[in-house]
C-alpha positions as CSV (number, residue, x, y, z in Angstrom):
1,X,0.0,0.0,0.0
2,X,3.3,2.2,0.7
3,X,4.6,1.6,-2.7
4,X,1.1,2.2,-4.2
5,X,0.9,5.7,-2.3
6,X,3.8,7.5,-3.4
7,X,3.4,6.2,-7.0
8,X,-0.2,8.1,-7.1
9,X,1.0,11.0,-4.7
10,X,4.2,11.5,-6.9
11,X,2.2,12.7,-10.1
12,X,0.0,14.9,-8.3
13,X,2.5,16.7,-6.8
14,X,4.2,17.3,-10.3
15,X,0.7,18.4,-11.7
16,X,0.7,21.2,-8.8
17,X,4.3,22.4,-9.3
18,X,3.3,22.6,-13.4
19,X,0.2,24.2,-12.0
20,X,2.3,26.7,-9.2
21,X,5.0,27.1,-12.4
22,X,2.4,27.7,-15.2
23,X,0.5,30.7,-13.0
24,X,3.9,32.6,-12.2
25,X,4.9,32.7,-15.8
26,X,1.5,33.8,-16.9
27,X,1.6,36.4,-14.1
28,X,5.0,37.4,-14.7
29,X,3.7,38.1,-18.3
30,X,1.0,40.1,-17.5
31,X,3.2,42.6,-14.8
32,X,5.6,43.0,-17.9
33,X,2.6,43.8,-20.7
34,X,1.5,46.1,-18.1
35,X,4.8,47.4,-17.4
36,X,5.6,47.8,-21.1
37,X,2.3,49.5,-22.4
38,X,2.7,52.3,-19.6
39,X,5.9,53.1,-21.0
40,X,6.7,55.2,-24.2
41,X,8.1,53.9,-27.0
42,X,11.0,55.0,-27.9
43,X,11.4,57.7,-30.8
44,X,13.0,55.9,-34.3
45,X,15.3,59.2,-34.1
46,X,18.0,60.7,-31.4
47,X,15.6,62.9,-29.1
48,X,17.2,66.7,-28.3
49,X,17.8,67.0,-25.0
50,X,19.2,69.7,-23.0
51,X,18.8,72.0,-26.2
52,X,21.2,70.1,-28.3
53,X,20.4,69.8,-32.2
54,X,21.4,70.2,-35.4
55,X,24.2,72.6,-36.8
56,X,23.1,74.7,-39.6
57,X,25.8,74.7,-43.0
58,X,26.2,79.0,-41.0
59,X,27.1,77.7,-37.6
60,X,29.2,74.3,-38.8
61,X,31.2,77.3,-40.7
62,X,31.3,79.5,-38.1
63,X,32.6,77.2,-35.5
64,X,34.8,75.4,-37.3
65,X,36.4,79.2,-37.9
66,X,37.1,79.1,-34.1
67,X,40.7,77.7,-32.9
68,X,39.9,75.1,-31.8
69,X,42.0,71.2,-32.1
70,X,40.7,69.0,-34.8
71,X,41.7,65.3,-33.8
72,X,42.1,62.8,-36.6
73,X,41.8,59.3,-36.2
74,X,44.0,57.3,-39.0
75,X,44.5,53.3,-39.4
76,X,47.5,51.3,-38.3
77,X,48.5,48.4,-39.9
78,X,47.1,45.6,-37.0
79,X,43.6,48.0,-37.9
80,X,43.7,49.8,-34.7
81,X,43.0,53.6,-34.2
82,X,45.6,56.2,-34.1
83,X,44.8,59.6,-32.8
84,X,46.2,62.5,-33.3
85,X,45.3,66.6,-32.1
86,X,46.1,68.7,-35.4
87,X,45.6,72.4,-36.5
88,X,43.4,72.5,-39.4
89,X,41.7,75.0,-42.0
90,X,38.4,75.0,-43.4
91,X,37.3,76.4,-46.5
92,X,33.3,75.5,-46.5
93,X,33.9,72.1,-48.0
94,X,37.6,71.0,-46.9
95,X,39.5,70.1,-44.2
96,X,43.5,71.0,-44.5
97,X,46.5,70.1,-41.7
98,X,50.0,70.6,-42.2
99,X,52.0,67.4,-41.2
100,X,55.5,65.9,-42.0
101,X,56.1,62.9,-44.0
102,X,57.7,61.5,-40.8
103,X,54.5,61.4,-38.5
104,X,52.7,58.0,-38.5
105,X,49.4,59.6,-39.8
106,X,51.2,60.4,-42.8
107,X,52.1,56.5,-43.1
108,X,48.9,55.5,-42.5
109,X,46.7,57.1,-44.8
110,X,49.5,56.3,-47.4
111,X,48.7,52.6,-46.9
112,X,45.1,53.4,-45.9
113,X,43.2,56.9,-46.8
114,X,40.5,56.8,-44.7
115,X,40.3,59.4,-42.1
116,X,37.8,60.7,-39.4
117,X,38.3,63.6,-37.2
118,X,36.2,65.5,-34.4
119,X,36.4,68.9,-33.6
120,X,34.5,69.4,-30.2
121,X,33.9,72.0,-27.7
122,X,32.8,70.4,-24.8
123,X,32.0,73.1,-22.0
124,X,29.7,74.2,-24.6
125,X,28.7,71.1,-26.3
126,X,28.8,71.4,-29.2
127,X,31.0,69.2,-31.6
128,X,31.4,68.3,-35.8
129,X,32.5,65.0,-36.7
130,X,33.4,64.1,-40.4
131,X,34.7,61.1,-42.4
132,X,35.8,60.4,-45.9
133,X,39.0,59.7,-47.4
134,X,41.9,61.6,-47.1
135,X,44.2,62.5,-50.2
136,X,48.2,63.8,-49.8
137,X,48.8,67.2,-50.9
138,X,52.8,67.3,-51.8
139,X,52.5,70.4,-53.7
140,X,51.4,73.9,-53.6
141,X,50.8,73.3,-49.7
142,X,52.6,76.7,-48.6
143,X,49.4,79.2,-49.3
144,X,47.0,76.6,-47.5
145,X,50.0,76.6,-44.5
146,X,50.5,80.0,-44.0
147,X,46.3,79.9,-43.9
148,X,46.2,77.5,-41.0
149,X,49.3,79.0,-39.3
150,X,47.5,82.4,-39.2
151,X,44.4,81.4,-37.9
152,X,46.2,80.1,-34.9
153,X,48.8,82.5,-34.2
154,X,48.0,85.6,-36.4
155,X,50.1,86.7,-39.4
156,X,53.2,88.9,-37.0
157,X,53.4,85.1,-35.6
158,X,52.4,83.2,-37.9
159,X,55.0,84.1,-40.6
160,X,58.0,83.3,-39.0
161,X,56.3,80.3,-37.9
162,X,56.1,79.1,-42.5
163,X,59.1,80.2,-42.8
164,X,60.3,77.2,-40.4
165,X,57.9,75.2,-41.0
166,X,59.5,75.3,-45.0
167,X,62.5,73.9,-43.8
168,X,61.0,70.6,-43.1
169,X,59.7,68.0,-45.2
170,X,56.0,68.5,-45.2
171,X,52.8,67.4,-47.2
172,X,48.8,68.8,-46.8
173,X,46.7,66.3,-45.9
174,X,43.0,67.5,-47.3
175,X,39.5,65.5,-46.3
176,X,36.5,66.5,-48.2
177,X,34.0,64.6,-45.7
178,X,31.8,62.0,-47.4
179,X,29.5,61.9,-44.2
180,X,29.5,65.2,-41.7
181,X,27.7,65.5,-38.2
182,X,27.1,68.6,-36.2
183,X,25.5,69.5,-33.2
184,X,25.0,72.4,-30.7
185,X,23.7,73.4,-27.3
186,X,20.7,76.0,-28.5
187,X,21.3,78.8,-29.0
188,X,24.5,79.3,-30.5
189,X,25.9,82.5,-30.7
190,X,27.8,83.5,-33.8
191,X,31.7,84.3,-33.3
192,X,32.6,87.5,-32.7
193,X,35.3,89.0,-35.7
């Protein structure tokens, strides 16, 4: 009768734990379609927030007129990153930095052209990042040189600063982005001349 017993109490103790088991999952269910339709869905695009958004063509211009570092991310060989802080010039549609064919960048986008850089500002948040692929500018680089040299140090510094820079052996490197993205904190103020 012992034996009997626990081979009829043994199933009905399974079909209470399926039972138990079944109503937790369907309950758990039902907390989480609760849950889920109190929520908002998420937006298919980036929301603003703080007052961030787009940069019009006028304010990507007018910031990237500022002196300000533009850091350019190149390819090594293994595929990793290299980063580098550069002055740079703008000219609406181009990037330009003055390097030296001895700088790893250079190597790099000699064996591999393609180049990002950011140019950021971030007390005030606002920041332009562009791709494409670079090309190598060996000559007629000293009218674009002396442009980026006096927008950072002016033309009474500046000037001195070409004429050393002439004695190395230097090359332009020039990115007219394929894909650009700009963003501000709103509103931006236009720079002062």
């Amino acid at each position: 009768m012992t034996a009997s017993h626990s081979l009829i109490a043994c199933p009905r103790k399974q079909v209470r734990s399926s039972t138990l088991l079944l109503f937790l999952c369907v309950a758990s269910l039902l907390s989480v379609a609760s849950y889920a339709s109190a929520v908002e869905p998420k937006p298919a695009q980036r929301v603003r927030h703080g007052g961030i958004k787009p940069f019009t063509t006028e304010q990507i211009n007018d910031f990237l007129s500022e002196c300000r570092n533009a850091t350019i991310a190149t390819l090594n060989k293994n595929g990793a990153p290299q980063l580098t802080p550069v002055v740079f010039y703008w000219d609406g549609s181009t990037f330009y930095a003055s390097v030296t064919k001895e700088t790893i960048k250079y190597k790099n986008l000699t064996r591999d052209p393609r180049m990002s850089l950011v140019v950021d500002d971030v007390l005030g948040h606002h920041c332009v990042i562009a791709t494409g692929k670079a090309t190598i500018q060996e000559q007629d680089i000293w009218e674009m040189t002396k442009k980026i040299m006096y927008k950072y140090y002016g033309p009474e510094e500046g000037a001195p600063y070409v004429e050393e820079l002439k004695k190395q052996n230097r090359v332009l490197l020039v990115l007219k982005p394929t894909k650009m993205q700009a963003w501000g904190s709103v509103p931006r103020e236009p720079a002062k001349p």
